[in-house]
C-alpha angles and dihedrals in degrees: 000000000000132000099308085055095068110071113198150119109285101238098118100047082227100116086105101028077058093045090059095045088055085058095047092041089047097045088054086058103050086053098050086049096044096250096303101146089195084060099040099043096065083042102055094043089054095041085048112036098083095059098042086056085053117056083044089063088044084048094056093031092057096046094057089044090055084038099049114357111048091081090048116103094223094052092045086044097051077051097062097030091053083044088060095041085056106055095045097047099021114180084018085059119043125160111241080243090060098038095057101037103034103037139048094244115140121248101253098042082058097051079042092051090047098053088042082055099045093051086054090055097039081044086051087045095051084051105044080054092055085045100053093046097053087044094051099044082053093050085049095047092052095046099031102131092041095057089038100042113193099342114121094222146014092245079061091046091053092037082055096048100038083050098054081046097054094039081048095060100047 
């Protein structure tokens, strides 16, 4: 129990913070067995271990986003997205970040709330493709013989320009 308890890389700054949730989730059950530790022990390691797996998994995750991640657009990109989200839906959006080192969310229900969150964003994008495409055929249908010029036909029109490509290359 404790800090010294939680074995992990120290990317999250949590080691302690995890320490003292294991006090306060312990003394609760204590309290609930009546203070048997032989009932309480077996207790607190199943009620725990799954957020003890779990920061460990944030702790190493957030050290190879700061090692690798944090130069990339799309990261920089999720940061700012999850910022906006924020601010619009406030306690109904929270960054992973926030949500491990500002809130007394276990572990597990953050890296829960992150892939929930991650499904939502890869479910927008879907749509924004969708989106784009349709936009762009009936941008196509209404201005269909201005793009094409005189072709009869958009299989002309792609015979013309892969033809220019192909006489431009050689």
């Amino acid at each position: 129990m404790g800090d010294a308890a939680h074995a992990m890389v120290p990317f999250h700054g949590q080691g302690m913070n995890a320490g003292f949730e294991d006090c306060l989730i312990f003394d609760r059950i204590l309290d609930v067995t009546g203070n048997d530790f032989v009932k309480a022990l077996p207790e607190f390691t199943k009620t725990r271990n799954a957020d003890a797996k779990a920061i460990c998994d944030l702790s190493m995750r957030n050290y190879i986003e700061m090692r690798d991640d944090v130069n990339k657009l799309s990261f920089v990109v999720r940061k700012k997205i999850d910022y906006w989200l924020n601010k619009v839906f406030r306690s109904r959006w929270v960054p992973l970040y926030s949500m491990v080192m500002f809130s007394r969310t276990p572990y597990n229900d953050c890296i829960k709330g992150r892939q929930s969150q991650d499904k939502v964003l890869q479910a927008a994008g879907k749509v924004l493709m969708v989106a784009v495409v349709a936009g762009g055929g009936l941008l196509l249908q209404k201005n269909y013989e201005r793009i094409l010029g005189n072709a009869a036909s958009l299989s002309e029109w792609l015979r013309k320009v892969f033809a220019g490509a192909v006489i431009q290359l050689t």
